[in-house]
C-alpha positions in Angstrom: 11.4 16.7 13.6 11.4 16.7 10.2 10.1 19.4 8.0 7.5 19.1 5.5 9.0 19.8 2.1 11.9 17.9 1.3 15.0 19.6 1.3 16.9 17.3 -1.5 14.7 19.1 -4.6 12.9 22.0 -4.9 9.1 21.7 -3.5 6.5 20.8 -6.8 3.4 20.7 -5.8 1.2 18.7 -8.9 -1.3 21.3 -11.3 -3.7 19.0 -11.1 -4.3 16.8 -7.8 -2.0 17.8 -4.5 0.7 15.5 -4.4 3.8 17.2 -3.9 7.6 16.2 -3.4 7.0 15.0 0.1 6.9 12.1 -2.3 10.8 12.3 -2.8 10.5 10.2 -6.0 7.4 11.9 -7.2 7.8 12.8 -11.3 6.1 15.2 -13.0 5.6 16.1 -17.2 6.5 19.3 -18.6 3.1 21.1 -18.1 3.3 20.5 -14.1 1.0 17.5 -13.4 2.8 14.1 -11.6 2.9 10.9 -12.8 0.0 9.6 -10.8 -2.3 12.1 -13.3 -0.7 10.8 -16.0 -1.4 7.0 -14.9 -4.7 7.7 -13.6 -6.0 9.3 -17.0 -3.6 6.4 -19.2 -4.0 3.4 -17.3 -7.0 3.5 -14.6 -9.8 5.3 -16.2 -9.6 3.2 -19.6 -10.2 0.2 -18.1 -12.3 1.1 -15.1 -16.1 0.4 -15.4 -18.7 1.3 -13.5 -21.7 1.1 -16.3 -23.3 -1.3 -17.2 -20.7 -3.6 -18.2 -19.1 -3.0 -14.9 -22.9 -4.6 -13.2 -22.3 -7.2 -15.8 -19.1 -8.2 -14.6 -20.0 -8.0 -10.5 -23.0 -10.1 -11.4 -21.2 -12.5 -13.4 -19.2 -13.3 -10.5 -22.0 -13.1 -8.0 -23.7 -15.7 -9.6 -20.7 -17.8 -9.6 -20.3 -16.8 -5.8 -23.9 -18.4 -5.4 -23.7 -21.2 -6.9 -20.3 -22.2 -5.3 -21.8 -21.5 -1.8 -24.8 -23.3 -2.4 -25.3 -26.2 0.5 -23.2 -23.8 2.5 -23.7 -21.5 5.8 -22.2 -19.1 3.7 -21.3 -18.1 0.3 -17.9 -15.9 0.8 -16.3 -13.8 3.3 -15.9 -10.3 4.1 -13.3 -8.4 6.4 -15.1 -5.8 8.2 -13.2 -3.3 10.0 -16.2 -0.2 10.6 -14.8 2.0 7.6 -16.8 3.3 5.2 -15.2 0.9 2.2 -15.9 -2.1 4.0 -19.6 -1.2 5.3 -20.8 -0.6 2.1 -19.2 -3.9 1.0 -21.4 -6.0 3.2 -24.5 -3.8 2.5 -24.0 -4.4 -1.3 -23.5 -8.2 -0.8 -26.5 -8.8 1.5 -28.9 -6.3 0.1 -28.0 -6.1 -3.5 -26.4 -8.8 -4.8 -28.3 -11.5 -2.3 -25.0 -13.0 -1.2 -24.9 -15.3 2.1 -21.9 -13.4 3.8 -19.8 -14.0 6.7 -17.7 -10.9 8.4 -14.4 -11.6 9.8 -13.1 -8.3 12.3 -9.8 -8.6 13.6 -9.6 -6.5 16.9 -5.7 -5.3 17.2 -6.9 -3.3 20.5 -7.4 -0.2 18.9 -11.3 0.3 17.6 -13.1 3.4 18.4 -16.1 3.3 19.8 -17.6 4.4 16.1 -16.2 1.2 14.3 -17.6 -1.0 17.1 -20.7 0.9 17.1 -21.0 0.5 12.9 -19.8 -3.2 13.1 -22.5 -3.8 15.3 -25.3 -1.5 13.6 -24.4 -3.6 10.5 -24.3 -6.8 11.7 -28.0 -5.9 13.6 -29.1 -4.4 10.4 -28.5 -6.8 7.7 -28.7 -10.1 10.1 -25.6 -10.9 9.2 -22.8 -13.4 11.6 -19.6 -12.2 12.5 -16.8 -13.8 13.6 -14.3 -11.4 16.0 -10.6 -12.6 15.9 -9.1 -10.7 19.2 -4.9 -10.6 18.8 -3.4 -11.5 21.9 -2.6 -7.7 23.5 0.9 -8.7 25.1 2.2 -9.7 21.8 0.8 -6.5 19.6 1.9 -4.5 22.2 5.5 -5.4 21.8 5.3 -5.8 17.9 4.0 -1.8 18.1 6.7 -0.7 20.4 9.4 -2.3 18.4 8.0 -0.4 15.2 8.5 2.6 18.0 11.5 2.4 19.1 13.1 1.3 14.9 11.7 4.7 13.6 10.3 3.8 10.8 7.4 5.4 9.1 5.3 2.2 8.9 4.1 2.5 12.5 0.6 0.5 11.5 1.9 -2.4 10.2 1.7 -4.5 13.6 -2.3 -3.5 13.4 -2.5 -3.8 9.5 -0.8 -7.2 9.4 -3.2 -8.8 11.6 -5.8 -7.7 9.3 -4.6 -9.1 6.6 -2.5 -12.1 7.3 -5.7 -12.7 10.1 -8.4 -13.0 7.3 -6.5 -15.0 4.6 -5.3 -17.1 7.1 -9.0 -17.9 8.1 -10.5 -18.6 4.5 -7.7 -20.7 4.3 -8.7 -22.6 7.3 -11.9 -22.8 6.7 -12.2 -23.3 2.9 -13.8 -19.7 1.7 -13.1 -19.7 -1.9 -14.2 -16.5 -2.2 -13.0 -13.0 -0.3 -15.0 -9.6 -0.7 -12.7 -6.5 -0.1 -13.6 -2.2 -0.2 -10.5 -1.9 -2.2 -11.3 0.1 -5.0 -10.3 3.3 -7.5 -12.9 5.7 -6.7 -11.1 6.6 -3.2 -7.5 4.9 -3.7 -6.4 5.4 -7.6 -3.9 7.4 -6.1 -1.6 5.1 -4.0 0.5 6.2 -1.3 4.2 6.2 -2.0 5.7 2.8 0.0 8.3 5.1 1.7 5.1 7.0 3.6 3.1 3.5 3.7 5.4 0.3 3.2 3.6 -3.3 2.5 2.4 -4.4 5.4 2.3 -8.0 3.6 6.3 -8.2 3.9 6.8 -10.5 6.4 10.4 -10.7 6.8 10.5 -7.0 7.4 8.3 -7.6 10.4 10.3 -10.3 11.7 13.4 -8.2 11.3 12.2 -5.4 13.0 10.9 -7.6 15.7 14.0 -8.8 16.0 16.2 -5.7 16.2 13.3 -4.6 19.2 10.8 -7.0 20.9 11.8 -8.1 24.0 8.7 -11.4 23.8 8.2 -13.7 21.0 5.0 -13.4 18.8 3.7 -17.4 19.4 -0.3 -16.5 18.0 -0.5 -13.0 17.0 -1.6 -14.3 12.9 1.5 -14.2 10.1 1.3 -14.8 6.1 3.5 -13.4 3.7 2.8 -12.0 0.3 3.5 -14.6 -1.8 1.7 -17.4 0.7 -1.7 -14.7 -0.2 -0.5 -14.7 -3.5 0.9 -18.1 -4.9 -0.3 -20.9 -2.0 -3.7 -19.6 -1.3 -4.4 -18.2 -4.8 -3.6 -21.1 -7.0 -3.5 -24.6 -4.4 -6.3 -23.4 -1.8 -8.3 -21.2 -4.7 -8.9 -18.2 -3.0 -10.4 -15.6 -5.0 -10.7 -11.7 -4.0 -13.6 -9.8 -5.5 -13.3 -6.0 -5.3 -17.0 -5.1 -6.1 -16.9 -1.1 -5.6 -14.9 -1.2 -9.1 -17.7 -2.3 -10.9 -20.4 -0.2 -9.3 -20.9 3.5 -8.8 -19.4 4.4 -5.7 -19.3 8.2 -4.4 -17.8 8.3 -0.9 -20.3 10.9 0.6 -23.3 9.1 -0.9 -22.6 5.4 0.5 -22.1 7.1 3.9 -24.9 8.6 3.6 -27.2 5.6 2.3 -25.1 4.1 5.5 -26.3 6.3 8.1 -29.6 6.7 7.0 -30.1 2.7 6.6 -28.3 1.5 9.6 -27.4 4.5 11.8 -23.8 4.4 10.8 -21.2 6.7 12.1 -19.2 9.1 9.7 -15.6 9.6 10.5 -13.9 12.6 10.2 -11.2 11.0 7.7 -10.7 8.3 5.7 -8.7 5.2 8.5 -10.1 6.7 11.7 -12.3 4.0 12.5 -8.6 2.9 14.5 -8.0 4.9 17.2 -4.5 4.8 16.4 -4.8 4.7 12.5 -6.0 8.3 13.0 -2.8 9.3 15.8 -0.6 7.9 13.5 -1.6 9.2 10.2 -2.9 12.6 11.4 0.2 13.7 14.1 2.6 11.4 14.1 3.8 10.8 10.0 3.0 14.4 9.8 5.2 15.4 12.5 7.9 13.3 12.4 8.4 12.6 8.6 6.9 15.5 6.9 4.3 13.0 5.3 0.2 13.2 4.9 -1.5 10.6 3.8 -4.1 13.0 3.3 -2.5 14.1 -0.2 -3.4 10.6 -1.9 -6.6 10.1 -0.2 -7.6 13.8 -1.2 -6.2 13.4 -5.2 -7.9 10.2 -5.5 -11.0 12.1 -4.4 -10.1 15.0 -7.3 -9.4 12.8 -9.8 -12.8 11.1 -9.7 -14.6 13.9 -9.4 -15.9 14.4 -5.7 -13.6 16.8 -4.7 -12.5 20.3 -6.0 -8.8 20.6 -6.2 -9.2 24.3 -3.9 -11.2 22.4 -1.5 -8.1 20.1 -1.3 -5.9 22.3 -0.3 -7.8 24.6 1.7 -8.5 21.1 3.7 -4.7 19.9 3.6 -3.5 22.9 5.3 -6.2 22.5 8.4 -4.7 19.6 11.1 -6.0 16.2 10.3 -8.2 16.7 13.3 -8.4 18.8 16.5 -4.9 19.5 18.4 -7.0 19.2 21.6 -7.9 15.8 20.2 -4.6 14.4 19.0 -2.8 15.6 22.7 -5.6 12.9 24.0 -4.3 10.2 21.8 -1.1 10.7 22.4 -1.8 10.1 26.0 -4.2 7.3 25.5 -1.7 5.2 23.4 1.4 6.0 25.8 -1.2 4.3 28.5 -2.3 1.7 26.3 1.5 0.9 25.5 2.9 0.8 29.1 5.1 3.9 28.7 5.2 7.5 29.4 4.1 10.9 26.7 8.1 11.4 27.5 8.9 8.2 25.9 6.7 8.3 23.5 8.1 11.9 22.4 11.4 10.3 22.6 10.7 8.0 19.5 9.2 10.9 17.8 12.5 13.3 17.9 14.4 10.0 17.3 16.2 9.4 14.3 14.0 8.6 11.1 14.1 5.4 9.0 12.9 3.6 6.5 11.5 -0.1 5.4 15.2 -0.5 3.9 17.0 -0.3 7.0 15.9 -3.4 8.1 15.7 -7.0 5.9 13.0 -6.6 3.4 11.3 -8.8 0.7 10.9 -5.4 -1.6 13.2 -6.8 -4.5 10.7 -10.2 -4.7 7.1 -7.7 -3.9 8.6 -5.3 -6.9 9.2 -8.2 -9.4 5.7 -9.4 -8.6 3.9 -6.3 -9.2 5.9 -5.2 -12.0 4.6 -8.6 -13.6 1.1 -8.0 -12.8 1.6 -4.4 -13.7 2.6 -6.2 -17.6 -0.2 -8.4 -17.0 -3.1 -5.5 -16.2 -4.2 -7.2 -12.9 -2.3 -4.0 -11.1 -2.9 -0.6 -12.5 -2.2 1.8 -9.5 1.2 3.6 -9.2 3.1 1.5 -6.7 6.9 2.5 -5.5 
């Protein structure tokens, strides 16, 4: 197992969030603080607004939104997974901006019982239709072990993919020209590093490490690569994604609160555990394995905008993501889930670590993209 601080440079923690070199490429100034700082403060915050120009903006678009849908059942489409990001989504659409949503869930087999609980407290609440895309559980099940049994660090991809190749896929099927996402600054200006999280969108990598390890092939679990997203569906189907918690105020704590007391939503301990296995895999098993807690980004995004203190950060990071008693559950759950054995599963774990590049890839393509948007101001987070 491999140990928390890297042993190729000497451990740097940041001054002024809590990322540290468990981000082996991580690059900090002279007085301490790390690049993401430095583009937060440079690049983000500049050109982030959540005033009034900010509603101006949102309700420009609404309006266009509106008048596109009119005629129609509905007016755009929203993927709903039980998080806090996306809930409030769907609650600003209906309740604030008047929008005629439909919610798309994709269910890879591994909701809690809190996400189902919120999807449906929502859904209830707001009067809303939902449509529930179910991914055949032979074929995920394979796709997951093969992520297994390769080592790498991306061990949610197989889950993550469905999400997102399942809803673009489906606007494009159905002719939603307009997507609603919870992507936004306030809780993810700090991005996690690609070699703790790599893009899920990167299709070939899938298919290579499907390869090297399924044993079945994958004949409807849903597939779309980055540039079908965004060349083909952007520019010849006219897909549009919207994210409106960058133009409004949006405090973590407070839309989870307005959530529970409006609809009886569920809080989750952490940011990702409305997935049973999000939470195993983020809170033991990168951890564990690869010396790597996604924690640190979600916890300095939450500095760098203000709703967390930097000592509550770390007094927080050195506490398990949640209870051992809890995670030894998991562990047995997904094992059972998965057809194998807590031996086996302990097996990948000890297993030899690797990495998005040990396998084919699309990275060289996905960085010329972003460094282009990056030139262009449509992408503003750190990503690498």
């Amino acid at each position: 197992m491999t140990n928390q601080i890297r042993a190729d440079r000497p451990y740097q923690i940041c001054n002024n969030c809590i990322m540290d070199t468990s981000d082996s490429k991580i690059v900090f100034d002279a007085s301490g603080r790390c690049e993401y700082c430095d583009n937060y403060y440079k690049n983000i915050l500049p050109n982030w607004h959540t005033d009034e120009r900010g509603e101006r903006e949102i309700m420009a678009m609404v309006e266009k939104i509106k008048a596109d849908g009119k005629g129609k059942d509905h007016d755009c489409l929203i993927g709903l997974s039980g998080g806090v990001d996306s809930s409030y989504v769907v609650y600003l659409a209906k309740e604030k901006f008047g929008l005629r949503p439909l919610l798309y869930h994709v269910d890879a087999g591994w909701n809690s019982q809190q996400a189902v609980n919120n999807i449906e407290k929502l859904v209830d609440g707001l009067e809303l239709d939902l449509f529930t895309e179910v991914i055949n559980w032979p074929e995920i099940r394979d796709l997951q072990l093969a992520y297994f049994k390769s080592g790498v660090a991306h061990l949610d991809t197989p889950q993550d993919h469905a999400f997102f190749a399942g809803l673009y896929n489906y606007a494009a099927r159905t002719g939603s020209k307009y997507i609603l996402t919870g992507a936004n600054y306030s809780t993810e200006c700090v991005r996690e590093p690609l070699e703790w999280h790599y893009h899920a969108s990167d299709l070939m990598n899938l298919r290579d490490i499907h390869k090297s390890y399924g044993t079945i092939p994958l004949k409807s679990y849903p597939t779309s690569d980055i540039f079908t997203f965004k060349l083909y569906y952007r520019y010849v189907k006219g897909i549009q994604v919207v994210k409106p918690l960058n133009h409004v105020p949006y405090i973590k704590e407070e839309a989870m609160d307005e959530l529970v007391e409006r609809f009886g939503w569920q809080k989750y301990a952490h940011k990702h555990h409305e997935s049973r296995f999000t939470r195993f895999y983020e809170g033991y098993w990168l951890p564990t394995k690869f010396g790597f807690d996604k924690r640190r980004a979600h916890f300095s995004s939450l500095i760098l905008t203000g709703q967390l203190s930097r000592e509550d950060a770390l007094h927080k990071i050195q506490q398990p993501a949640y209870p051992r008693d809890e995670m030894a559950q998991d562990m047995e759950y997904i094992a059972n889930k998965l057809g194998i054995t807590v031996a086996e599963l302990e097996v990948y774990r000890d297993g030899p670590n690797r990495s998005y590049r040990d396998f084919a890839n699309a990275m060289g393509l996905i960085d010329l993209g972003t460094r282009a948007m990056r030139a262009l101001g449509l992408q503003r987070s750190i990503i690498r």
